[in-house]
LUMTI-417861 format. One record per atom (N, C-alpha, C): residue in one letter; x, y, z; residue number from 1. Coordinates in steps of 0.1 Angstrom, whole numbers, plus 5000, padded with zeros to 4 digits. Atoms other than C-alpha are relative to their C-alpha. Layout:
N
<resn=A east=X north=Y up=Z resi=NUM>
...
# end
This chain:
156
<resn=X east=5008 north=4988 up=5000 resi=1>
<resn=X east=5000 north=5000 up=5000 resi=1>
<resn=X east=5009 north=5012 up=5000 resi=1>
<resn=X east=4997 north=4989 up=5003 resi=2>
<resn=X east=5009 north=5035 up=4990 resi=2>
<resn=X east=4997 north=5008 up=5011 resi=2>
<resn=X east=5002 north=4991 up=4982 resi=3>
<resn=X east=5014 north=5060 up=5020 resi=3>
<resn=X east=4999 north=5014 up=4993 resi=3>
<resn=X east=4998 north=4987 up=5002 resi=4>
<resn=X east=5010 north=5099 up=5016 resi=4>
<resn=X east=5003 north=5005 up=5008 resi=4>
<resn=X east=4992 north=4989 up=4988 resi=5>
<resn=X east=5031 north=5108 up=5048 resi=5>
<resn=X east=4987 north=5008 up=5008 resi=5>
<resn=X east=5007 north=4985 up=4994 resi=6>
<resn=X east=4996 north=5127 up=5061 resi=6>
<resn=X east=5001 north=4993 up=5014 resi=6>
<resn=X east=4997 north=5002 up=4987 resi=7>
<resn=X east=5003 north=5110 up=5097 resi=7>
<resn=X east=5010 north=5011 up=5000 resi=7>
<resn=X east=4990 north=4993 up=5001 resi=8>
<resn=X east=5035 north=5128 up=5095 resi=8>
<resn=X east=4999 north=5011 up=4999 resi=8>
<resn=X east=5003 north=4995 up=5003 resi=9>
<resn=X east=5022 north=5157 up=5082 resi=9>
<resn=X east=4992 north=5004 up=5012 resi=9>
<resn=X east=5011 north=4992 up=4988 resi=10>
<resn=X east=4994 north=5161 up=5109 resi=10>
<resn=X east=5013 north=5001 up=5011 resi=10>
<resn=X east=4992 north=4998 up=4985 resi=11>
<resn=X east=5022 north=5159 up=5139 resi=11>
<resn=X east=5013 north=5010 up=4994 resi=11>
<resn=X east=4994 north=4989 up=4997 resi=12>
<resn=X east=5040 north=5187 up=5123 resi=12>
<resn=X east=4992 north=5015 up=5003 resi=12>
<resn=X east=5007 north=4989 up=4994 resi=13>
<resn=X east=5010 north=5208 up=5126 resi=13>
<resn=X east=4997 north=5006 up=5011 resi=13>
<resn=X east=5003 north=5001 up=4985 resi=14>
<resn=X east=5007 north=5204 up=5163 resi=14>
<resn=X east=4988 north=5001 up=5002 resi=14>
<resn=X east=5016 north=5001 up=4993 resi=15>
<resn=X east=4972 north=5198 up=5166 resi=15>
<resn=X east=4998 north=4989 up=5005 resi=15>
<resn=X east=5009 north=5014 up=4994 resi=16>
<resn=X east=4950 north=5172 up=5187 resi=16>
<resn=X east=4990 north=4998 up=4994 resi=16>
<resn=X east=5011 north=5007 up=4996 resi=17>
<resn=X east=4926 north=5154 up=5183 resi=17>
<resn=X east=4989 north=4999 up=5009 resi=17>
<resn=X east=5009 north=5003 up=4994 resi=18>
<resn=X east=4895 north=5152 up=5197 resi=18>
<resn=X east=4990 north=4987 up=5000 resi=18>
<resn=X east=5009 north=5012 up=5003 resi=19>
<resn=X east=4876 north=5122 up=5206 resi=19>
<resn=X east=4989 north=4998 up=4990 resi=19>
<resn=X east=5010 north=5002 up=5009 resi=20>
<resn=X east=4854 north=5110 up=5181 resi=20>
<resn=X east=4990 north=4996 up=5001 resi=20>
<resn=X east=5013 north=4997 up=4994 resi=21>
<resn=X east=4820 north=5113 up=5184 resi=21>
<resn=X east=4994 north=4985 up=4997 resi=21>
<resn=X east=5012 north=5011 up=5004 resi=22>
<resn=X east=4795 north=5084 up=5190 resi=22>
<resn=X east=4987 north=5005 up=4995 resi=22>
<resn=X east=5012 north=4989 up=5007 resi=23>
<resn=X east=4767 north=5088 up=5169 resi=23>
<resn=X east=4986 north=5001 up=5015 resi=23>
<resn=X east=5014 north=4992 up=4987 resi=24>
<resn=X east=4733 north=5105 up=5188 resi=24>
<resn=X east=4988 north=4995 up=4990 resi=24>
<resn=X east=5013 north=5001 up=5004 resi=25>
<resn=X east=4708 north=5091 up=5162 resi=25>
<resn=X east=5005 north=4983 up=4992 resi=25>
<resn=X east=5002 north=5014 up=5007 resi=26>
<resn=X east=4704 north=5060 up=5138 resi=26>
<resn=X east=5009 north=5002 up=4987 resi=26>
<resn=X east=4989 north=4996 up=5018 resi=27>
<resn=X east=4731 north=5062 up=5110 resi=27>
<resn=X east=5017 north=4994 up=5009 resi=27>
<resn=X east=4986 north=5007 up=5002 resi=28>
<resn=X east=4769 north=5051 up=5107 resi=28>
<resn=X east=5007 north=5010 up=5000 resi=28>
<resn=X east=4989 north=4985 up=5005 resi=29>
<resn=X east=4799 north=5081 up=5111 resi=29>
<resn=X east=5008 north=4999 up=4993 resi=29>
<resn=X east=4995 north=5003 up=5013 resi=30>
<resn=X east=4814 north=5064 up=5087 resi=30>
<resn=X east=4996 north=4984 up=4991 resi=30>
<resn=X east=5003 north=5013 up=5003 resi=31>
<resn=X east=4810 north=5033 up=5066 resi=31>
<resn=X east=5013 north=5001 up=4983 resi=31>
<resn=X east=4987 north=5001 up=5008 resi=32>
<resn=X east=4839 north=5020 up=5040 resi=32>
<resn=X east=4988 north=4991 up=4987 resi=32>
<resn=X east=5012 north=5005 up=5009 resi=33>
<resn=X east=4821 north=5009 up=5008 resi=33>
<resn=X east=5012 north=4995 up=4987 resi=33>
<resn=X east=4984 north=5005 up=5004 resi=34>
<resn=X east=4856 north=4992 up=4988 resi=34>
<resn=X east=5007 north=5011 up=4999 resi=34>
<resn=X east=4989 north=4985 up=5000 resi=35>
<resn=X east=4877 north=5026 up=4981 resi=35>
<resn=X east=5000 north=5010 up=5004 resi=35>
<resn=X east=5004 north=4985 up=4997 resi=36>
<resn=X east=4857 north=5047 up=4991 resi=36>
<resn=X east=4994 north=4998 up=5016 resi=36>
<resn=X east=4999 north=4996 up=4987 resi=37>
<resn=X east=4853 north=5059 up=5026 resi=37>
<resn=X east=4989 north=5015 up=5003 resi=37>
<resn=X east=5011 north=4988 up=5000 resi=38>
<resn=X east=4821 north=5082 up=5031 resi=38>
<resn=X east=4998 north=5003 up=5019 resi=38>
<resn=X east=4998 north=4994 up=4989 resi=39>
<resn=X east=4819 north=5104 up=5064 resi=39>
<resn=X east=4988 north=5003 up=5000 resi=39>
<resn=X east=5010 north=4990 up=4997 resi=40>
<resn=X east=4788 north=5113 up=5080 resi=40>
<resn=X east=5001 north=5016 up=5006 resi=40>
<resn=X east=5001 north=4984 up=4997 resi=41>
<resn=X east=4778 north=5148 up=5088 resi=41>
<resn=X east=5006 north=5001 up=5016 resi=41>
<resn=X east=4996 north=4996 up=4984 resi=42>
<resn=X east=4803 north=5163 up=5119 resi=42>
<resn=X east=5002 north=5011 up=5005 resi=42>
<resn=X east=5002 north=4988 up=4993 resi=43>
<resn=X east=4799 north=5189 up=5144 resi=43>
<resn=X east=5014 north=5003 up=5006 resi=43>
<resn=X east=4988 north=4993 up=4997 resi=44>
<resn=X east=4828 north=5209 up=5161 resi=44>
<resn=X east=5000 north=4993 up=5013 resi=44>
<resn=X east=4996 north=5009 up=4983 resi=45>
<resn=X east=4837 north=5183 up=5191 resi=45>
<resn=X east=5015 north=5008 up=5005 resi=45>
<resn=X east=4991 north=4995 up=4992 resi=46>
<resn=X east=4860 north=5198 up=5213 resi=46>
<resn=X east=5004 north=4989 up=5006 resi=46>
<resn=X east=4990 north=5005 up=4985 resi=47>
<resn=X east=4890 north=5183 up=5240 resi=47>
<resn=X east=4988 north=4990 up=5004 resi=47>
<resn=X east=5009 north=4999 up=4989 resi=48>
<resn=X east=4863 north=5179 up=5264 resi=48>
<resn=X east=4986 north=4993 up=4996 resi=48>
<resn=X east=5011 north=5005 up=5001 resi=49>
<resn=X east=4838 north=5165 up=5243 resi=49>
<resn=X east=4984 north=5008 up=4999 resi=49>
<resn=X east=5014 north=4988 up=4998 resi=50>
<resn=X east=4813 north=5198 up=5243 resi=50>
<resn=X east=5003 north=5000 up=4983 resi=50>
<resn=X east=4999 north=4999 up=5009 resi=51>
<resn=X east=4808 north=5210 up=5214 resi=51>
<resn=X east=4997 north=5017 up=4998 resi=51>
<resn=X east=5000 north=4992 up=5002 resi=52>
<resn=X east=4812 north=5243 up=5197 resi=52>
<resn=X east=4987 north=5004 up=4999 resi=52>
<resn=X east=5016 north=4995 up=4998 resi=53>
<resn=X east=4778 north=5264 up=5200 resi=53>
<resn=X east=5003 north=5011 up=4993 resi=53>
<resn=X east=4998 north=4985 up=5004 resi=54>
<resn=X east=4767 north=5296 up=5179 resi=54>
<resn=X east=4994 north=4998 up=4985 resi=54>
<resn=X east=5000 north=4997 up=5015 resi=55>
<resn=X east=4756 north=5310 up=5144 resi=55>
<resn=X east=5005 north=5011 up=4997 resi=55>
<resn=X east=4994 north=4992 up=5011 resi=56>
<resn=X east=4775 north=5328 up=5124 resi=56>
<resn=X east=4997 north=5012 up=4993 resi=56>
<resn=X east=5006 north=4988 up=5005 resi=57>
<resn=X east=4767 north=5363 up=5120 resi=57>
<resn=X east=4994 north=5007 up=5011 resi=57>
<resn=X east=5005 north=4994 up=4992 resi=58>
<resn=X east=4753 north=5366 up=5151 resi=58>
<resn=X east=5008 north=4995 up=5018 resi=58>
<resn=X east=4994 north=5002 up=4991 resi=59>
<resn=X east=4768 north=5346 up=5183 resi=59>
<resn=X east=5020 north=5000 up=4997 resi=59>
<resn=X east=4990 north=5001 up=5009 resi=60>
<resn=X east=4799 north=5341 up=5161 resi=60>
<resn=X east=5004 north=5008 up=4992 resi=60>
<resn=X east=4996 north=4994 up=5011 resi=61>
<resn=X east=4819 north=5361 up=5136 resi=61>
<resn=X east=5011 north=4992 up=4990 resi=61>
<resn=X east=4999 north=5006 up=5008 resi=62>
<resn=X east=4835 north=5348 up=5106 resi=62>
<resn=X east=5019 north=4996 up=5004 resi=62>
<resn=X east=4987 north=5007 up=4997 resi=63>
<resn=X east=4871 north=5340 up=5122 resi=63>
<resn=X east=4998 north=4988 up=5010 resi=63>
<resn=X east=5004 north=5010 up=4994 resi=64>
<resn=X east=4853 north=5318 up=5147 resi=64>
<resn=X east=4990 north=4992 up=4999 resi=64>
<resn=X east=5005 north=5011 up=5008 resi=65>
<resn=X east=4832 north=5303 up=5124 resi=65>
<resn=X east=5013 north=4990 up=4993 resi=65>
<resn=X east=4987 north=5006 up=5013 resi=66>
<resn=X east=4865 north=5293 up=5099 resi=66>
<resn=X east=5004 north=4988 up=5010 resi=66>
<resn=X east=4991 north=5012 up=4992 resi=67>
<resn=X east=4880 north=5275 up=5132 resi=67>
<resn=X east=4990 north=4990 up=5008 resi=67>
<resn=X east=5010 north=5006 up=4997 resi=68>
<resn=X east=4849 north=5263 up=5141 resi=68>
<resn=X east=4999 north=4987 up=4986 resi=68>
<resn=X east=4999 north=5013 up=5012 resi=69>
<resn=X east=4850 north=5243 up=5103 resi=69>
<resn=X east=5016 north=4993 up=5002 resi=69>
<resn=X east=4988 north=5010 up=4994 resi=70>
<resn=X east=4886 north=5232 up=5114 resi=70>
<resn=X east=5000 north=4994 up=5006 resi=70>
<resn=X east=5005 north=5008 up=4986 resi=71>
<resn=X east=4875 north=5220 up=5145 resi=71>
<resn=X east=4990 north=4983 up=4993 resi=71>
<resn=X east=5009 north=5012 up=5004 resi=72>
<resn=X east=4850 north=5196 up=5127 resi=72>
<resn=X east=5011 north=4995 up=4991 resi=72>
<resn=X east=4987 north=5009 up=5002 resi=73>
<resn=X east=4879 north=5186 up=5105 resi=73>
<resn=X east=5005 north=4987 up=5004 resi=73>
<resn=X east=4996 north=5006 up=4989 resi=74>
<resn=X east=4897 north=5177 up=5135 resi=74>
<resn=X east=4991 north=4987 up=5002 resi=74>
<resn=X east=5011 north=5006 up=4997 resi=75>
<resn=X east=4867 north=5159 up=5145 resi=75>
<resn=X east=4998 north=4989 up=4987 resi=75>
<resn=X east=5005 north=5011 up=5010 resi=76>
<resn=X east=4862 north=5140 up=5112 resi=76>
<resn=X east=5016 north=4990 up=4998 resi=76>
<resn=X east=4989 north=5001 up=4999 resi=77>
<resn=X east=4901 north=5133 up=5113 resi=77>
<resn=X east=4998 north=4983 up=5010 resi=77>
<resn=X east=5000 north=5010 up=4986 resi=78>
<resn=X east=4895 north=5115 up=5148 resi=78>
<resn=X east=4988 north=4987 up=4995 resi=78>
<resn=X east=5005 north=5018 up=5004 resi=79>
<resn=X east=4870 north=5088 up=5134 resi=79>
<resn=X east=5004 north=4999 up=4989 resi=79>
<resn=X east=4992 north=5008 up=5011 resi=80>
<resn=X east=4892 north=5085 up=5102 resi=80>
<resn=X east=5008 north=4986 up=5013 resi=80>
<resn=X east=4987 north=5009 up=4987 resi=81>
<resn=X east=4920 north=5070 up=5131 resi=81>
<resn=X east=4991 north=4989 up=5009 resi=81>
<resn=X east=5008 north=5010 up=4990 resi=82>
<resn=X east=4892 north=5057 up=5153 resi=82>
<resn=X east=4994 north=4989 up=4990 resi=82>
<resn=X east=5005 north=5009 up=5004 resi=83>
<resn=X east=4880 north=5038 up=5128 resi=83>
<resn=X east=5002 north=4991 up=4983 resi=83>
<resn=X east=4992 north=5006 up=5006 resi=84>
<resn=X east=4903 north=5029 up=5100 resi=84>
<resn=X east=5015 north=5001 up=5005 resi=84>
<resn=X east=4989 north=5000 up=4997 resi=85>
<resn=X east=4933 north=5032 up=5118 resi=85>
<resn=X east=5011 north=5010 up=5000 resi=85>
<resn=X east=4989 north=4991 up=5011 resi=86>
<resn=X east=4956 north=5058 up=5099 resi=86>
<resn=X east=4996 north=5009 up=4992 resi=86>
<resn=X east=5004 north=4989 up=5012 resi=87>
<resn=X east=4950 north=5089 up=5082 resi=87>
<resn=X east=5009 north=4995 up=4984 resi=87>
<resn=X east=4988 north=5003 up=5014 resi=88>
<resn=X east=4980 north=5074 up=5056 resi=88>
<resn=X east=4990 north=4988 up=4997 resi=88>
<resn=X east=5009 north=5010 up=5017 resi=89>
<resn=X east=4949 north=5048 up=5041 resi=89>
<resn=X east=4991 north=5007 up=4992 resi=89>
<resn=X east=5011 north=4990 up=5008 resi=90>
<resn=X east=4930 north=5076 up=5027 resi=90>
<resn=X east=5010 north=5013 up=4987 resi=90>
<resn=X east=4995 north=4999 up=5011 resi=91>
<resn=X east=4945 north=5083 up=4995 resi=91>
<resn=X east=4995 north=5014 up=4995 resi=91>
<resn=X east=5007 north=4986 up=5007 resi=92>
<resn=X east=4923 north=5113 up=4983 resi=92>
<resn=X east=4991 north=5007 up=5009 resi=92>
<resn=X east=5014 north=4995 up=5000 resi=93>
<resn=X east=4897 north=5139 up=4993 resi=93>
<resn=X east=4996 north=4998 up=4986 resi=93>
<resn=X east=5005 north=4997 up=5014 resi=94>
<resn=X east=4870 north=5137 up=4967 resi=94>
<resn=X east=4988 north=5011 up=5007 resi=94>
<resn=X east=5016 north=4986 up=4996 resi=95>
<resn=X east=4837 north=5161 up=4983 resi=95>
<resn=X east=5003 north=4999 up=5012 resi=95>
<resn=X east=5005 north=4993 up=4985 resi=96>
<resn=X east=4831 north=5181 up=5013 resi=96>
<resn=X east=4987 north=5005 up=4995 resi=96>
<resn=X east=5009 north=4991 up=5000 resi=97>
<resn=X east=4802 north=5191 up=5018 resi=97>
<resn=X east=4996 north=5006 up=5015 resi=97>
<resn=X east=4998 north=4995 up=4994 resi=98>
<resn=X east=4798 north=5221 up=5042 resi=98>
<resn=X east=4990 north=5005 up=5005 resi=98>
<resn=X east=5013 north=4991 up=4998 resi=99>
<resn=X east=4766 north=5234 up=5062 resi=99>
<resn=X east=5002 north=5007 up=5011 resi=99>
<resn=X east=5001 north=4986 up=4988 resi=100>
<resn=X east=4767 north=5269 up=5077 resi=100>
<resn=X east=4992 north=5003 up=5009 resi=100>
<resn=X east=5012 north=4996 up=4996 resi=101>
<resn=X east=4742 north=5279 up=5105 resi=101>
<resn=X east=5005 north=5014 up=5002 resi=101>
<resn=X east=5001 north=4986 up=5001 resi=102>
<resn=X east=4742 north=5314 up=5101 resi=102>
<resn=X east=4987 north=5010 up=4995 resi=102>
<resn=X east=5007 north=4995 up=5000 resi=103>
<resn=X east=4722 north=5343 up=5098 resi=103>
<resn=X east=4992 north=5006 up=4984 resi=103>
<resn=X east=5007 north=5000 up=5015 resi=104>
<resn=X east=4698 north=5352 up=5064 resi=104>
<resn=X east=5011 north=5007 up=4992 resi=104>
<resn=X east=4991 north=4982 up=5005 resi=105>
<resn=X east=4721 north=5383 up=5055 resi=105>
<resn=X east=5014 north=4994 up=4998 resi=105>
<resn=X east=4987 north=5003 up=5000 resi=106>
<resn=X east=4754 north=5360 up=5062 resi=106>
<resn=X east=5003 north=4996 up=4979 resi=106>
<resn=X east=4995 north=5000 up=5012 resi=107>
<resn=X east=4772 north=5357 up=5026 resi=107>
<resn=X east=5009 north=4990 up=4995 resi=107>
<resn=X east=4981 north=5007 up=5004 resi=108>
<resn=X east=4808 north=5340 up=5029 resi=108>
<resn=X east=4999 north=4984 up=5007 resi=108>
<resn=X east=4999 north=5015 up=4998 resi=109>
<resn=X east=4799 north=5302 up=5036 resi=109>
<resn=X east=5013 north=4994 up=4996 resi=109>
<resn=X east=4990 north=5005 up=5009 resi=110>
<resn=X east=4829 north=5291 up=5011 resi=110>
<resn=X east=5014 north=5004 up=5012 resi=110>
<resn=X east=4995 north=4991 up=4990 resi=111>
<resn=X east=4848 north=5314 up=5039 resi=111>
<resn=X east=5009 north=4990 up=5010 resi=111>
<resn=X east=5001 north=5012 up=4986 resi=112>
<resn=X east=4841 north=5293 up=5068 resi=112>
<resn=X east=5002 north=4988 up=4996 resi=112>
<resn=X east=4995 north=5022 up=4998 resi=113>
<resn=X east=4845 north=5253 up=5053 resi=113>
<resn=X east=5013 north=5002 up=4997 resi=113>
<resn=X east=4986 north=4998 up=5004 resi=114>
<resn=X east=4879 north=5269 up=5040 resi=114>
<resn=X east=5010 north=4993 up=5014 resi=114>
<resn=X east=4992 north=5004 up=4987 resi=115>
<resn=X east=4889 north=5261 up=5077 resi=115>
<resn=X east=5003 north=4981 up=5002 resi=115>
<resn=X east=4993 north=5023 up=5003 resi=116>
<resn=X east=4884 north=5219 up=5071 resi=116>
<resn=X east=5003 north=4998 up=4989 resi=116>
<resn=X east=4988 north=5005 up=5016 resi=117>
<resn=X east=4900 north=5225 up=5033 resi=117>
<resn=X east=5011 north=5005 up=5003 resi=117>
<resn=X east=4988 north=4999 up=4998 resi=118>
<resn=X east=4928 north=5239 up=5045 resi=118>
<resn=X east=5004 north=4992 up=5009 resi=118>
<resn=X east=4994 north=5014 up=4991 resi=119>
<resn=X east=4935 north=5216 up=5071 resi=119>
<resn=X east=5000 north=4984 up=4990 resi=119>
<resn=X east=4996 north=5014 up=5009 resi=120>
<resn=X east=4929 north=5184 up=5047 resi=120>
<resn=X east=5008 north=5004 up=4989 resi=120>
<resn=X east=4990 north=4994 up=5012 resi=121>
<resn=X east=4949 north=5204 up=5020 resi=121>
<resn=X east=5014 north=4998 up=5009 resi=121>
<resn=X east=4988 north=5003 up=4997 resi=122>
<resn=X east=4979 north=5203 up=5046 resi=122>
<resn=X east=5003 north=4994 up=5006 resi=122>
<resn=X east=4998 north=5014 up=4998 resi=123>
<resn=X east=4976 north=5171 up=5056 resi=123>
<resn=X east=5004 north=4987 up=4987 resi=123>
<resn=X east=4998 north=5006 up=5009 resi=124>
<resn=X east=4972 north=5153 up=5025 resi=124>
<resn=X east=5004 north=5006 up=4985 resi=124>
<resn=X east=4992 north=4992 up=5012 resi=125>
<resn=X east=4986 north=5180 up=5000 resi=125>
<resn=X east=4990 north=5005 up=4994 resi=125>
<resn=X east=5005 north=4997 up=5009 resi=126>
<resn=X east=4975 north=5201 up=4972 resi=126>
<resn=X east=4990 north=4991 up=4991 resi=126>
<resn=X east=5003 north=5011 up=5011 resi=127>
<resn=X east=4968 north=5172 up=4947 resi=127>
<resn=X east=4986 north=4996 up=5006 resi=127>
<resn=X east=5010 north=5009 up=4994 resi=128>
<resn=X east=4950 north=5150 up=4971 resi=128>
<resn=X east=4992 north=5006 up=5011 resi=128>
<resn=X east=5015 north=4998 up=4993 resi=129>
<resn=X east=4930 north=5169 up=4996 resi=129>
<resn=X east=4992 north=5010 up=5000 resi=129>
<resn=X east=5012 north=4997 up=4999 resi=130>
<resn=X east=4915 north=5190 up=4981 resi=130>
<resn=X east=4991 north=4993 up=4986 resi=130>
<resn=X east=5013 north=5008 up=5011 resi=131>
<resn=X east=4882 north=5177 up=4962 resi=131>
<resn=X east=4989 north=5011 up=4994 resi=131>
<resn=X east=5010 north=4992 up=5002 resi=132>
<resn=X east=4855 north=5190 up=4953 resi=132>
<resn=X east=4987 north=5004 up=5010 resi=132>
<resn=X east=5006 north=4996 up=4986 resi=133>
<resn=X east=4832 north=5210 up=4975 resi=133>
<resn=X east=4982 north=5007 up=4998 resi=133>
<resn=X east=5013 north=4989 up=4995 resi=134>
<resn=X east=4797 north=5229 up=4987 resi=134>
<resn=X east=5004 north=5010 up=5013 resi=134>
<resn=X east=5000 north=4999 up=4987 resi=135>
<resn=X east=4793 north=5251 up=5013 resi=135>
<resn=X east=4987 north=5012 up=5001 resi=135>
<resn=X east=5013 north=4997 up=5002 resi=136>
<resn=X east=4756 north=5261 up=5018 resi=136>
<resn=X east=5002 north=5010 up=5011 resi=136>
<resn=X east=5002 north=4994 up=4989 resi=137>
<resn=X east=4741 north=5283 up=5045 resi=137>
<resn=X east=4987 north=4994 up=5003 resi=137>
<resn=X east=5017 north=5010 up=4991 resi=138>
<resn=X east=4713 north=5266 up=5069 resi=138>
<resn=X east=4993 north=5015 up=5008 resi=138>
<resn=X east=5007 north=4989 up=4988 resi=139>
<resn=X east=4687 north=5286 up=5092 resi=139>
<resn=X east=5003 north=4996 up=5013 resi=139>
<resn=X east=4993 north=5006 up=4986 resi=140>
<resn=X east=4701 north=5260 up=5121 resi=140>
<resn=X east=5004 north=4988 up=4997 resi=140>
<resn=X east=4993 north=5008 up=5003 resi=141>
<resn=X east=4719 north=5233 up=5123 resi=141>
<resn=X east=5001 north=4991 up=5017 resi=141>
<resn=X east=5003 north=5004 up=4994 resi=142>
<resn=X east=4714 north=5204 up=5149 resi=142>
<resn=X east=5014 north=5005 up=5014 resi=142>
<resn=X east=4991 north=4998 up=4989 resi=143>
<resn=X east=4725 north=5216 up=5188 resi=143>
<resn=X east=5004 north=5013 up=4999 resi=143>
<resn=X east=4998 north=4990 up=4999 resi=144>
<resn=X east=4728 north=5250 up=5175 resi=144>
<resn=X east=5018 north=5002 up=4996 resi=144>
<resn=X east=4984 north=5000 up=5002 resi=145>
<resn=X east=4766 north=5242 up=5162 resi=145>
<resn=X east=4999 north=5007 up=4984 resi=145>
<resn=X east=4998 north=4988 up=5015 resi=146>
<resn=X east=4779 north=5266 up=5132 resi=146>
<resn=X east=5005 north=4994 up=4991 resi=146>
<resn=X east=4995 north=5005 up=5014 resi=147>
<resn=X east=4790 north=5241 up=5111 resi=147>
<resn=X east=4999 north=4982 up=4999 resi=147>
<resn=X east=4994 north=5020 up=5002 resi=148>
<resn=X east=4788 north=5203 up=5099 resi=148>
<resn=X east=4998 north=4997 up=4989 resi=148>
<resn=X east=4993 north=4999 up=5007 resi=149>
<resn=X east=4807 north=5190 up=5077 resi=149>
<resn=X east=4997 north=4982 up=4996 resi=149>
<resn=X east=4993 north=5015 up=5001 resi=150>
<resn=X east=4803 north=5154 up=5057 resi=150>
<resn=X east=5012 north=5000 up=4986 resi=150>
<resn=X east=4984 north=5002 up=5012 resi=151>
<resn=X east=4832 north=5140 up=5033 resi=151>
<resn=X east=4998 north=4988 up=4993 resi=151>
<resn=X east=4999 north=5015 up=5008 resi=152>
<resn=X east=4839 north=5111 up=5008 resi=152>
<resn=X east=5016 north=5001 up=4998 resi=152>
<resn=X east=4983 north=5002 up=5003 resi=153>
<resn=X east=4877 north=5100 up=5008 resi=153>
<resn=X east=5001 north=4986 up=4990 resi=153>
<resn=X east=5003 north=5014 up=5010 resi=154>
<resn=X east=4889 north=5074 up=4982 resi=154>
<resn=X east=5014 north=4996 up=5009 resi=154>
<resn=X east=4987 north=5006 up=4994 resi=155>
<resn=X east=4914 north=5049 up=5001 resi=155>
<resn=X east=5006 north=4992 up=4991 resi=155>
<resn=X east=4994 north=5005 up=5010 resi=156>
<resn=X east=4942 north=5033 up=4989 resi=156>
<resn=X east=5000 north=4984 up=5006 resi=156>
# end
């Protein structure tokens, strides 16, 4: 198997991990389908297990929304590991898709998921992570969290 260094790669970033969420409803947070590797929709899990609160425009402003979509990243990161092992078996991003809870008037959605494409961009590089994307605006988003984020990775 083909490695892309992104283990390596995440421990020069200095970031953690945050535990990976168990699901709260009837669905799968991930499920592996042969190459492909599809992510359910994730909220900004903190350390601690809380989770990020707020919309965008109004509790929030548009720098702590951005790290609020990094944070779910993080968070989608952590059940890559929890549950294939290794960020180095995930060969590609292919889609993000990104849902804002923010206010009618908010604008810059693309803004805010920028914070979990640049983090999978400097994890798994230019080439491979980034994919192709959305990044909508919602009127709320479950728990009142400002961002959740699902993905499709192709493994190697």
């Amino acid at each position: 198997m083909e490695s892309n260094h992104a283990e390596e790669k995440f421990a020069t970033l200095g970031l953690a991990l945050p535990p990976a969420p168990a699901p709260l409803g009837v669905y799968k947070p991930c499920l592996v389908d042969g190459k492909y590797l599809y992510l359910s929709g994730h909220g900004p899990v903190q350390h601690d297990k809380s989770l990020i609160i707020g919309r965008i425009g109004d509790a929030l402003d548009m720098e702590a929304g951005k790290l609020a979509a990094r944070q779910v990243g993080l968070t989608m990161l952590s059940t890559i590991k929890t549950h294939i092992g290794s960020l180095d078996k995930v060969k590609r991003v292919i889609k993000v898709f990104g849902m804002v809870n923010c206010t009618p008037s908010f604008e810059r959605h693309p803004y805010i998921i920028n914070g979990c494409s640049e983090l999978f961009a400097a994890i798994w590089g230019e080439e491979n992570g980034i994919g192709v994307r959305s990044a909508v605006g919602f009127g709320s988003l479950p728990d009142n969290i400002p961002v959740e984020i699902e993905a499709l990775f192709e493994l190697y």
